[in-house]
N, C-alpha and C positions, 0 to 999 in steps of 0.2 A: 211671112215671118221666118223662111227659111234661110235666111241666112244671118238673124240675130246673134247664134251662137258662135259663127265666127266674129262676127261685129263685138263680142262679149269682148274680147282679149287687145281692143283695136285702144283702150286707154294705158296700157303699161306703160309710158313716162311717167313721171310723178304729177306733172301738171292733171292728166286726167285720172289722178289715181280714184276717186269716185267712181270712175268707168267699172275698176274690181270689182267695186263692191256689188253693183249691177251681175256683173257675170257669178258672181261668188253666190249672191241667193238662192238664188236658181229659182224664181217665182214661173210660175206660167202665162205669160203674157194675155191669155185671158181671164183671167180673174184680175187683173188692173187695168184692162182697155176702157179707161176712163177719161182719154184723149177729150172727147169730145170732136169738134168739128174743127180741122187746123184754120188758124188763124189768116184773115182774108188781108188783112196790112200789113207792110211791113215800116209805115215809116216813121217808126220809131228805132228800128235796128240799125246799127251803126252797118261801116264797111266790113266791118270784123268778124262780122255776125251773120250766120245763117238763118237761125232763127230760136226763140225763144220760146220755154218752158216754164210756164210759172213762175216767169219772171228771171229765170234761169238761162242766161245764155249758150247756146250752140256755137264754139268758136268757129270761122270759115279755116280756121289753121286744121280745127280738128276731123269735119267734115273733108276735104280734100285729103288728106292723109286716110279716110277711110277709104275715099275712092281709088286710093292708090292703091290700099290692100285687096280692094274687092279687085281691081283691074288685075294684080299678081294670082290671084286665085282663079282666075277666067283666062287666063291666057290660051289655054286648050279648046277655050269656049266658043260656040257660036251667037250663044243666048247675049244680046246687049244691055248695058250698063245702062240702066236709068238712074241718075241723078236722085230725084226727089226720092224713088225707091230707100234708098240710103239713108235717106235723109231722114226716112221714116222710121228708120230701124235706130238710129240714134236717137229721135224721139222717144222711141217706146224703151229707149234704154234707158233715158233719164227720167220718164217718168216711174219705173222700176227702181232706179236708187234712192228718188223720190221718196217714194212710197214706202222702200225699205226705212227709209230715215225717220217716217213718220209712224213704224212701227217698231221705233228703237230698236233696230235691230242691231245696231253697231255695239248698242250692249250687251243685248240679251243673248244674241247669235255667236257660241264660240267662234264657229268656223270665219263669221265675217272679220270677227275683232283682228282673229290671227293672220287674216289678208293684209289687214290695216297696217295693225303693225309689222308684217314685212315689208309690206311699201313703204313703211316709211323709215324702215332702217337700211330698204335699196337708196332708197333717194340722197339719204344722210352717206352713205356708203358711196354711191356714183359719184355725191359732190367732190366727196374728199381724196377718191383715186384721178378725177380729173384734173386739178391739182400738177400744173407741174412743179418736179423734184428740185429742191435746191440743193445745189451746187456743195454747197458750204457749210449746208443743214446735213447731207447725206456724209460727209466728210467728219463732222463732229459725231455724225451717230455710229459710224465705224469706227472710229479712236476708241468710243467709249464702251464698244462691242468686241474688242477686234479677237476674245478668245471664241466667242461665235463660231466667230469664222476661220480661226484656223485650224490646222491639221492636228490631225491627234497626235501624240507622241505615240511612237510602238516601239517593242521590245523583241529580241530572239534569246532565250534562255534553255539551258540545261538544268535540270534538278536530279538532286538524287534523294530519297525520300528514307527513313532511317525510323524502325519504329519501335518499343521494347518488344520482344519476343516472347519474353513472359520463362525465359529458360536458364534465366539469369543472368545473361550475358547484359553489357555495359551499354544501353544506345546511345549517350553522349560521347563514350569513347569511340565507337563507332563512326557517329556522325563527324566527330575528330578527323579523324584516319581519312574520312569521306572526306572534307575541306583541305586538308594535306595534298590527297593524291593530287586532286581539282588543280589546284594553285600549280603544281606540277607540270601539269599538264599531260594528267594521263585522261585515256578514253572514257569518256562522263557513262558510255553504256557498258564496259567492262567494270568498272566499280559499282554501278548500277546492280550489276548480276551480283558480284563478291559479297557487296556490302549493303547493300539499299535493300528497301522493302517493297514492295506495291504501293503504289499512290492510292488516296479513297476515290480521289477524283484526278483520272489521267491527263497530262499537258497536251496539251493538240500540237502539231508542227508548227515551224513558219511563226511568224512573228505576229507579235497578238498587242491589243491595247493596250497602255498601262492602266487603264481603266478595267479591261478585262482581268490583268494577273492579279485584283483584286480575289478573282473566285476562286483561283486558283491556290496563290498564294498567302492569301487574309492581305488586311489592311497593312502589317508592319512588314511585311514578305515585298508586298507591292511599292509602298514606300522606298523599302532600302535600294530597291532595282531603279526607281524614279531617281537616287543622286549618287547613281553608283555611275561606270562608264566600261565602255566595253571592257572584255577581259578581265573583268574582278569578280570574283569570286567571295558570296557572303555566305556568310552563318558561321554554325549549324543556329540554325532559327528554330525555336519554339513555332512547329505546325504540324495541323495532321494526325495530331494525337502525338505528336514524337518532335524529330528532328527534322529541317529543311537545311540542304546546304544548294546554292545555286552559282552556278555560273555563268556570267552574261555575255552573250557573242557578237550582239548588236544591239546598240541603244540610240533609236533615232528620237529627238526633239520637235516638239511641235512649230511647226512652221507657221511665220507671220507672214500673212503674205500684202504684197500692199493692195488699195483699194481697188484700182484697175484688174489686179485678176480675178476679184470675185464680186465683182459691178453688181452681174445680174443679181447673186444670191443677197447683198446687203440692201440692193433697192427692193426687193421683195419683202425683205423682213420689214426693211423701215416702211413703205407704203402701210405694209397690215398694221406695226405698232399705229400710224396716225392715224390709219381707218379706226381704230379702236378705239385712239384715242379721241379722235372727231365724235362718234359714236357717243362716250361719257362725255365729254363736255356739252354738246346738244341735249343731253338728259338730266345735266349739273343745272343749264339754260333753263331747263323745263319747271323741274323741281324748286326755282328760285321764286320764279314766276307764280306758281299754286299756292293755294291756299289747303295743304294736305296737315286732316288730321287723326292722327293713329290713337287706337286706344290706351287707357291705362295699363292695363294687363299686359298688352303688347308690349307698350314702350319701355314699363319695367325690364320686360329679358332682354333687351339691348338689340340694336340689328345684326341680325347673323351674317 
């Protein structure tokens, strides 16, 4: 029996997805050595067959595919490959899932059930990335994506920040004077020192997201920058508890780029949306099919 436990893992295609369940138990092979004495005929087995379990076929597909794995794991090895040895060990595998099946265990057993169903959302999953991409399907789902995928819009701004003092002095006229100089073209850090106050929250260098000078500047701060263009100069803007006035020094737009330069990153998203989407409607299939029904209580509060 010493090499069942790697024979456990030797069903991972979908076709032998039973084979999990076998490894997932974890029964001990002696407490179900209820083989009995292997079967002295074979002719009733087809060519396909190695041999049968309760009626249960052993495919020859699935049998030589073990002996390939057992053969990759002996390659250091002196000790030789017996055949039927194998043979045996997929025996005693299926009579193990067998047996599991006959102790409902695919219900009762979290740990099986959750085998189950991930094999069988690899399987739903591998059909649908095998799949190859159309041409013409990939082209319609980037049109209808394409701000996805393009560049962010970024911004390089100057602020000068204008707040009351609380000493009477005027912060709108203030912030005035501050939009005056700006438009001027005087030094955004000399009127900074003159006239401006501390920011709550300081502008970092270098050109930032328009998506970022949300945090910086609120929502209508950001905005005025998003249809403004370089060289202009807004406010004094309600922010900050005071006055913003800003000066924009680069305003780059987000770029569309076409489909060839971002191949790999759109067939990535479209594969996952269709795996997803493969995914629900296999479950739409299922759910059509049963005969499922939910209680009163339940059905009142609606599906969440």
């Amino acid at each position: 029996m010493g090499n069942l436990d790697k024979l456990g893992n030797l069903g991972k295609p979908s076709k032998d997805g039973w084979l999990i369940v076998g490894a997932a138990v974890g029964l001990a092979v002696a407490l179900v050595n209820v083989a009995g004495p292997r079967d002295q005929t074979s002719a009733t087995l087809s060519q396909s067959t190695v041999a049968s379990v309760n009626a249960v076929a052993i495919r020859r597909e699935s049998f030589e595919r073990a002996l390939e794995l057992v053969a990759g794991d002996k390659r250091d090895s002196a000790a030789p490959i017996v055949p039927i040895e194998i043979l045996d060990r997929l025996v005693d595998e299926e009579l193990l899932v067998q047996r599991a099946v006959d102790l409902d265990l695919v219900r009762s057993d979290a740990a099986v059930r959750r085998v189950l169903v991930r094999a069988m959302i690899d399987s739903i999953v591998l059909e649908a990335e095998s799949e190859p991409l159309d041409e013409r399907s990939l082209q319609a789902y980037y049109d209808g994506n394409r701000g996805r995928f393009a560049s962010h819009a970024t911004a390089r701004i100057e602020r000068v920040v204008v707040h009351d003092r609380g000493d009477g002095d005027n912060p709108r006229a203030r912030a005035d004077a501050v939009a005056k100089l700006l438009r001027a073209g005087a030094d955004a850090d000399h009127v900074r020192r003159k006239h401006g106050d501390r920011a709550s929250v300081p502008l970092p260098a270098g050109k930032l997201l328009l998506t970022e000078l949300r945090e910086y500047l609120g929502p209508d701060g950001a905005k005025a920058v998003s249809e403004s263009s370089a060289g202009a100069v807004l406010g004094p803007l309600s922010a900050d508890g005071g006055y913003t006035v800003i000066r924009v020094l680069e305003l780059m737009p987000a770029a569309r780029p076409q489909l060839e330069d971002v191949r790999s990153h759109v067939a990535a998203a479209y594969r996952k949306e269709r795996v997803d989407q493969a995914l629900r409607d296999y479950l739409a299939r299922l759910r059509a099919r049963a005969a499922i029904v939910v209680s009163d209580d339940l059905r009142a509060g609606g599906r969440s």
